[in-house]
Structures are given as structure tokens and as C-alpha cells.
C-alpha positions as CSV (number, residue, x, y, z in Angstrom):
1,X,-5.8,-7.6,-17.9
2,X,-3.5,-4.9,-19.2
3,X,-5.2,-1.7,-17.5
4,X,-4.8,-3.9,-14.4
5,X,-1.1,-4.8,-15.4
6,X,-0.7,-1.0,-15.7
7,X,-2.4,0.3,-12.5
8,X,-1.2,-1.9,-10.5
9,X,2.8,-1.1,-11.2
10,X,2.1,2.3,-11.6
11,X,1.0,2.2,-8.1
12,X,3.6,0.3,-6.5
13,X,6.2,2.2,-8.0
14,X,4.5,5.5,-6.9
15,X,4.8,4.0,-2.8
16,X,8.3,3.7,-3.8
17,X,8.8,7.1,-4.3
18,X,8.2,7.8,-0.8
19,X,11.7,7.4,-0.2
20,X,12.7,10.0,-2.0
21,X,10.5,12.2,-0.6
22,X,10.9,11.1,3.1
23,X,13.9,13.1,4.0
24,X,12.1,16.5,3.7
25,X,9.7,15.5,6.3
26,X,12.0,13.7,8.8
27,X,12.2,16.7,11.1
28,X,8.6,16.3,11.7
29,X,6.8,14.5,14.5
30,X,5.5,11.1,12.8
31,X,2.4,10.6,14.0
32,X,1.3,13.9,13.3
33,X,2.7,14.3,9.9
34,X,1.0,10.8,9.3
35,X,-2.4,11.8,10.2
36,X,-2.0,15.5,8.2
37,X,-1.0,13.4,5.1
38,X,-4.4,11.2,5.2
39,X,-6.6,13.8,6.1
40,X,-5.4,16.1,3.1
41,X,-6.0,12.6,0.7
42,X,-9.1,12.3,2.7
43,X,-10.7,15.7,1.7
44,X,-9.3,14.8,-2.1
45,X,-10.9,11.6,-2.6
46,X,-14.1,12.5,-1.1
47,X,-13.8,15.6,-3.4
48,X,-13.7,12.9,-6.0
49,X,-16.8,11.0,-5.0
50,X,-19.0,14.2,-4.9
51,X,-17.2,15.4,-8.4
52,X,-18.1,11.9,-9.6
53,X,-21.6,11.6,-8.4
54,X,-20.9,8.8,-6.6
55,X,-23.4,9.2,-3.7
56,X,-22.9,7.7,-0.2
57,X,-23.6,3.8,0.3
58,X,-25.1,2.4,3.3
59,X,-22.9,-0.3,4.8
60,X,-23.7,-3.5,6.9
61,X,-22.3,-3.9,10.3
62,X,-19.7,-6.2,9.2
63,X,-18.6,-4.2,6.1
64,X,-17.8,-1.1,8.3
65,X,-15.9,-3.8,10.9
66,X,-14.0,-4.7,7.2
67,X,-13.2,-0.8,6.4
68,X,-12.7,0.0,10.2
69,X,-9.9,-3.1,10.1
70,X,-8.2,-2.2,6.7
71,X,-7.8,1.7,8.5
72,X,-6.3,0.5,11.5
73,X,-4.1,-2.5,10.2
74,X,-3.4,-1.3,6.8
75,X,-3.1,2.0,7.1
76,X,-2.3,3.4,10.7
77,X,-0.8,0.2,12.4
78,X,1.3,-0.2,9.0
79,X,2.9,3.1,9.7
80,X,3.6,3.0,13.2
81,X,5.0,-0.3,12.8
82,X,7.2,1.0,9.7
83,X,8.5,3.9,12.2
84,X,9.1,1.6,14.6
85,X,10.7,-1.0,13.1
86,X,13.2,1.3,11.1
87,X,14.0,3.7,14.3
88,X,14.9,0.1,15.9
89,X,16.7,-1.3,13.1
90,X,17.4,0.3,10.6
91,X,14.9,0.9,7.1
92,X,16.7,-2.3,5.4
93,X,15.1,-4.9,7.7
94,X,11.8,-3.8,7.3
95,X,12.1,-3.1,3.3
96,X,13.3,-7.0,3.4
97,X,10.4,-8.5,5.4
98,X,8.2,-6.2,3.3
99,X,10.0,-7.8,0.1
100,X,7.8,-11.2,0.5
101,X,4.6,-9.9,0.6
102,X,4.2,-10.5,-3.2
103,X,4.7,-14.8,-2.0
104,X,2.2,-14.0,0.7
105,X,0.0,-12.6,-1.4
106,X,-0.1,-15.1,-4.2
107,X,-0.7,-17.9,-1.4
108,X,-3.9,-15.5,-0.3
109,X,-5.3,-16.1,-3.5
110,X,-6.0,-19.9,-2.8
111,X,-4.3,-22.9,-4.6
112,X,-1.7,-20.7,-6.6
113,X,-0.2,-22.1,-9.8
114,X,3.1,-23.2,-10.1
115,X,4.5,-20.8,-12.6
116,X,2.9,-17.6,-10.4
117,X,4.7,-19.4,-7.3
118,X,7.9,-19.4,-8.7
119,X,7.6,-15.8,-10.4
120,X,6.6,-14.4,-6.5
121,X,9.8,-16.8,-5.4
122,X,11.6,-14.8,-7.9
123,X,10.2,-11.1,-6.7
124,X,10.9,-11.8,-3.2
125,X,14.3,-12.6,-3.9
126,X,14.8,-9.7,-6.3
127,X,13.0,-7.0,-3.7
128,X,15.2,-8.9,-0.9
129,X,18.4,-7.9,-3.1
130,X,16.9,-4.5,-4.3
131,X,16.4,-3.4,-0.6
132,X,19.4,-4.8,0.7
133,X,19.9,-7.9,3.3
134,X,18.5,-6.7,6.8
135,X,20.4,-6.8,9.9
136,X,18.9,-5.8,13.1
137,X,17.7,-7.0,16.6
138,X,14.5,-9.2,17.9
139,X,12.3,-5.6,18.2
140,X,12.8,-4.0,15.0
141,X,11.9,-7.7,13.5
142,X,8.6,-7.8,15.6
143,X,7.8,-4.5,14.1
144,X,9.0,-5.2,10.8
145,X,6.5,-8.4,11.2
146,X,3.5,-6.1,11.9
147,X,3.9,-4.0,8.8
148,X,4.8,-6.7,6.7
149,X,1.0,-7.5,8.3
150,X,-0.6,-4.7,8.0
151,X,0.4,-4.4,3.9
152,X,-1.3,-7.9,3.4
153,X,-4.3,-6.5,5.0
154,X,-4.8,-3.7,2.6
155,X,-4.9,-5.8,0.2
156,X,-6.9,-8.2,1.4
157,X,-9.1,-6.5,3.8
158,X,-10.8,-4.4,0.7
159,X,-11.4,-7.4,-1.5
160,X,-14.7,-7.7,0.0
161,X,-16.1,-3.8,-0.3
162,X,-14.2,-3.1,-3.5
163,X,-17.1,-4.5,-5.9
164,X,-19.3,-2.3,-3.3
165,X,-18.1,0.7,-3.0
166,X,-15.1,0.7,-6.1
167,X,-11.6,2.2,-6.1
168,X,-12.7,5.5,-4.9
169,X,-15.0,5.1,-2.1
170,X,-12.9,2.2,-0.6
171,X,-10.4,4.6,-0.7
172,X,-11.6,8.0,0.8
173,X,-13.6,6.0,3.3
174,X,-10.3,4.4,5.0
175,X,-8.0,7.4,4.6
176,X,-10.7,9.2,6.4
177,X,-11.2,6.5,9.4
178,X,-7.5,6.7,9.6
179,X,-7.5,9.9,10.6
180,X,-8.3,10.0,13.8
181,X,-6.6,6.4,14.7
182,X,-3.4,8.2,13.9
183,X,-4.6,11.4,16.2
184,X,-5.3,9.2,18.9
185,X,-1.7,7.2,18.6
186,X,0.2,10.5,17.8
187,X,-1.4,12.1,21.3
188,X,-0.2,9.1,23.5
189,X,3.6,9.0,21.4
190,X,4.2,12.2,21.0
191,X,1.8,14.7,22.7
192,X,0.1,18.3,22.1
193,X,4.0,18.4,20.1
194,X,2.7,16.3,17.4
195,X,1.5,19.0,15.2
196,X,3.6,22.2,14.1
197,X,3.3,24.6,11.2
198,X,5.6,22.9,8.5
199,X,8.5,24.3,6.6
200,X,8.1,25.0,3.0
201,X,10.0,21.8,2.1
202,X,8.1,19.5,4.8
203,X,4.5,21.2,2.9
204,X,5.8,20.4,-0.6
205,X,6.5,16.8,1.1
206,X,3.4,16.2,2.5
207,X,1.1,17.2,-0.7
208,X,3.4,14.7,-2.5
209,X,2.7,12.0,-0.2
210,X,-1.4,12.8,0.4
211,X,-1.8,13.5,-3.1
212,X,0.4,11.6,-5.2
213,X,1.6,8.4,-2.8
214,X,-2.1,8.3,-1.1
215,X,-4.7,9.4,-3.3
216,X,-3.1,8.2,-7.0
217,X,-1.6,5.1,-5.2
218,X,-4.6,3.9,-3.6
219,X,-6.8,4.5,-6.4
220,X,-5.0,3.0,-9.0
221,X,-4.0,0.0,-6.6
222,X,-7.4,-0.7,-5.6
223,X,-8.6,-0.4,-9.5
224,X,-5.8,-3.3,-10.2
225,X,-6.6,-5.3,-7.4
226,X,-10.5,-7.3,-8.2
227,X,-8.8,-7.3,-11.6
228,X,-6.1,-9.2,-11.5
229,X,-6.8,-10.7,-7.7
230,X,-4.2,-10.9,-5.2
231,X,-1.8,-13.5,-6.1
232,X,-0.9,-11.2,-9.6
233,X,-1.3,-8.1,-7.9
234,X,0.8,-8.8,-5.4
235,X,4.0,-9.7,-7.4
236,X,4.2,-6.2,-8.5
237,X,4.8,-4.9,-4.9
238,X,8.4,-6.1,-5.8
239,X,8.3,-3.0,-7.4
240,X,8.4,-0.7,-4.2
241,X,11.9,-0.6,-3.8
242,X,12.5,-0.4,-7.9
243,X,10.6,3.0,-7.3
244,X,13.1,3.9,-4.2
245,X,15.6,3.5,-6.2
246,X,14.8,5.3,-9.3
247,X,13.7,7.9,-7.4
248,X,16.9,8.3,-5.2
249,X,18.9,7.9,-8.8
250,X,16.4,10.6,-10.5
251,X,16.8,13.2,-7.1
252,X,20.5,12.8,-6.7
253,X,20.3,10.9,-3.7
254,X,21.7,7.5,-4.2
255,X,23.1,6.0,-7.5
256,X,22.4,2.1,-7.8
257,X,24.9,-0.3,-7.1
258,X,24.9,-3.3,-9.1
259,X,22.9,-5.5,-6.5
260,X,20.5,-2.6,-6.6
261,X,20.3,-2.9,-10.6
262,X,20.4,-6.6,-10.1
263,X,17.6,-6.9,-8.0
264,X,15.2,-4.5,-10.1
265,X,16.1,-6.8,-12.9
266,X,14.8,-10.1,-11.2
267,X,11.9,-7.9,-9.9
268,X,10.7,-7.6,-13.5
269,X,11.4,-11.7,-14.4
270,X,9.7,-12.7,-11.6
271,X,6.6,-10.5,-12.5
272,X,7.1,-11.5,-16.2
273,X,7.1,-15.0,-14.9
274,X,3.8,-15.1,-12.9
275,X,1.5,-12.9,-15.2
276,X,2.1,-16.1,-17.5
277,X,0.7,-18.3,-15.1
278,X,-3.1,-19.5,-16.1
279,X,-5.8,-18.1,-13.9
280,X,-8.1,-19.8,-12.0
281,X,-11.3,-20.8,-14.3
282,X,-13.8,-18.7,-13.0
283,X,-17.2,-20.2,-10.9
284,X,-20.3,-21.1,-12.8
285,X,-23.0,-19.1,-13.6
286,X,-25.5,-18.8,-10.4
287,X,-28.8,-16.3,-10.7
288,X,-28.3,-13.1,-11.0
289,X,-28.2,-10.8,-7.9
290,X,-30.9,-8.3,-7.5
291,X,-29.5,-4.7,-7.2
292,X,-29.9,-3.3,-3.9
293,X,-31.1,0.4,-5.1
294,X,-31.7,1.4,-1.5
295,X,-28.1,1.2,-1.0
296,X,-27.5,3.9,-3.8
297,X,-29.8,6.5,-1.7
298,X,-28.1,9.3,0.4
């Protein structure tokens, strides 16, 4: 469990960082900056297949409904709801409803036990603190409600095609479908204006978020996740805003106050807490599967 332990905060801090990185591309249209982001960790990751010799696998109808769902919730619905909820009220009500996704999470995961219940309790208060107490109106909560979706659906939605297609292919096969989801919503927002040639600054953002925030972050994420399943995962997304604010500290942007420093702290308890928790015993032994070799052919 400690590589998962690992990946898994390494990733969540990582999305963190984000903030610290968002004010160089602020000035650009969203929708397009969105889709330029994914299509440069697109052409990464499926760099990384080839490189890997991991060859193409042939999906079911319902697995590509899966991977089409986890691009348009998890990744390009997320966003636009993010931007939305944020330009309507202001980042700290969406950061909050975002800060109980590690509760929601651990009640995916079935019949959770007590001590990972109270150690998600714990992170969602932390995060809650961390981020800072939103305030806003009834539209950016809406909003804020369909990101805070859309994050439990990347999680959730590639349960089922990680032991498939691994960390990887799950994730050069969604940031790729996302790609032209986020065309199509950036033409009907904001026009034939939603693509410009960037500043220096806004370039040097975007290969930070495609390459660093998108293509380490997902892969390292989606490594964690069969590992330690969703209700451990999930407590270290409590660690999104812990990255926001180290990175603001690190950049010069922000320095912490003490209810920022306050929350990190119970961020950390809270995961302590629930990693203690026992897991689940697993099912017993059934026959063993017959691999599907056919699957494996280009």
C-alpha cells in the first residue's frame, strides 16, 4: 500500500498546484486554453503507450460509454463547471464543496469502516478550513455542485477500465476524448475567439498544466486508485488545497494564515486516521479468468 500512499498524494498535491500556476493563463479564453492543455497531455500520454509498447485494446460498447462519460463529466464538464462556479462566486465556494469529496468518496467504496469515516469527516473539515468558508449565491452553488460531481466521477468512472487498460491508457484515452468536447463547448461560449497565439508566460503555463497537472497527475492518480480503492484514495484529495497553498507560499503569492496552516494540519490527521482503518477482506477465490489475447492485437 505504500506506492499507492505515495502516488496518490503526490498527485493530489500536484492538482493543487494549479493555483499557482492559474494566474499566468487568466487572460486567456477558458475553453480554449482547456482543450490546448488536454490535447498537448493527449499527444504525451499516447507518446507513452507507443514508447511503452502498450498496443491498442479493443473496447466493448459499454466500456467506451464508461471512458466517453469519465471525458465529459470528469474532465470537460468538471472544468466548465469550475469556471463557472468561481466567475459566479467566487473560487472559495467551489474549493469548499470540492473539500467533501474525500467523505463522498469513502461512502462510494461501499460499507466504509468507522475509523476511515471519521478520518474523511476529519479531511473535509480540514480542506473546508484550508480553502476557506464559501460565500456565494444559488448559481455559483449549482455549479460548484456539478464539479464537486464531475471529480467523483473520475474517480469512479475508471474503476471499471483501469484493470483493462492501466494508468496510462485510461489516461491518454480520456484526455484525448476530451478534446474535442471542450472544442465543441468553447465554440458555442466563446467563438472562433477561443484560440490565440499565447504569451510566453501563458505557453510556460500551459506545458505546466498538460504536462505536469494532466499527464503526471492522472497517471500517478490512476496508479493509486485500484490500489488502495476509493474510500482511501479519496481522503488524500484533502490535499488539493495543501498544494495551493504551498505553492502560493513557494511562488510569493500568498503566505498562509493560521487557518490555512490549521487546516493542512487536520488534512494530514484525517488521512493518518483513515489509512488505519482495516480494509475490506477481499472476495473468495472464483476460477480464474481466461485472458482475452484478441484484445491485445492492434
Amino acid at each position: 500500500m505504500g506506492k499507492g500512499v505515495v502516488s496518490a498524494a503526490s498527485a493530489m498535491f500536484l492538482v493543487g498546484t494549479l493555483a499557482g500556476v492559474s494566474g499566468l493563463v487568466k487572460d486567456y479564453p477558458v475553453y480554449g486554453g482547456q482543450a490546448v492543455r488536454y490535447l498537448l497531455a493527449a499527444v504525451v500520454l499516447l507518446v507513452m503507450t507507443r514508447a511503452m509498447g502498450l498496443r491498442f485494446v479493443r473496447l466493448t460498447p459499454r466500456e467506451w460509454g464508461l471512458l466517453g462519460a469519465l471525458s465529459l463529466t470528469g474532465l470537460a464538464l468538471f472544468n466548465v463547471c469550475v469556471t463557472e462556479s468561481a466567475g459566479a462566486a467566487g473560487p472559495a465556494l467551489v474549493g469548499t464543496v470540492l473539500g467533501a469529496v474525500p467523505l463522498a468518496l469513502a461512502l462510494a467504496g461501499g460499507r466504509p469502516a468507522p475509523r476511515l469515516l471519521a478520518g474523511a469527516g476529519v479531511v473535509v473539515a480540514g480542506a473546508t478550513l484550508a480553502t476557506g468558508l464559501g460565500s456565494g449565491n444559488l448559481h455559483g452553488l449549482l455549479w460548484a455542485l456539478g464539479a464537486f460531481a464531475g471529480e467523483i466521477a473520475f474517480s469512479l468512472l475508471a474503476l471499471p477500465l483501469l484493470p483493462k487498460l492501466g494508468a496510462v491508457r485510461v489516461s491518454a484515452y480520456s484526455t484525448a476524448l476530451a478534446v474535442p468536447l471542450l472544442t465543441v463547448i468553447g465554440m458555442v461560449r466563446e467563438g472562433t475567439g477561443m484560440l490565440r497565439v499565447p504569451t510566453v508566460a501563458e505557453a510556460a503555463g500551459f506545458a505546466y498544466l498538460a504536462f505536469v497537472v494532466t499527464v503526471v497527475a492522472f497517471f500517478l492518480w490512476y496508479t493509486a486508485l485500484p490500489q488502495l480503492g476509493p474510500g482511501r484514495a479519496g481522503l488524500f484529495a484533502g490535499l488539493i488545497p495543501v498544494g495551493a497553498i504551498a505553492t502560493g507560499a513557494v511562488l510569493g503569492i500568498a503566505t498562509p494564515s493560521g487557518y490555512d496552516l490549521l487546516g493542512a494540519g487536520l488534512v494530514v490527521c484525517g488521512i493518518l486516521v483513515g489509512l488505519t482503518a482495516r480494509r475490506p477482506a477481499p472476495p473468495a477465490p472464483g476460477p480464474v479468468p481466461v485472458p482475452d489475447l484478441a484484445a491485445e492485437r492492434t
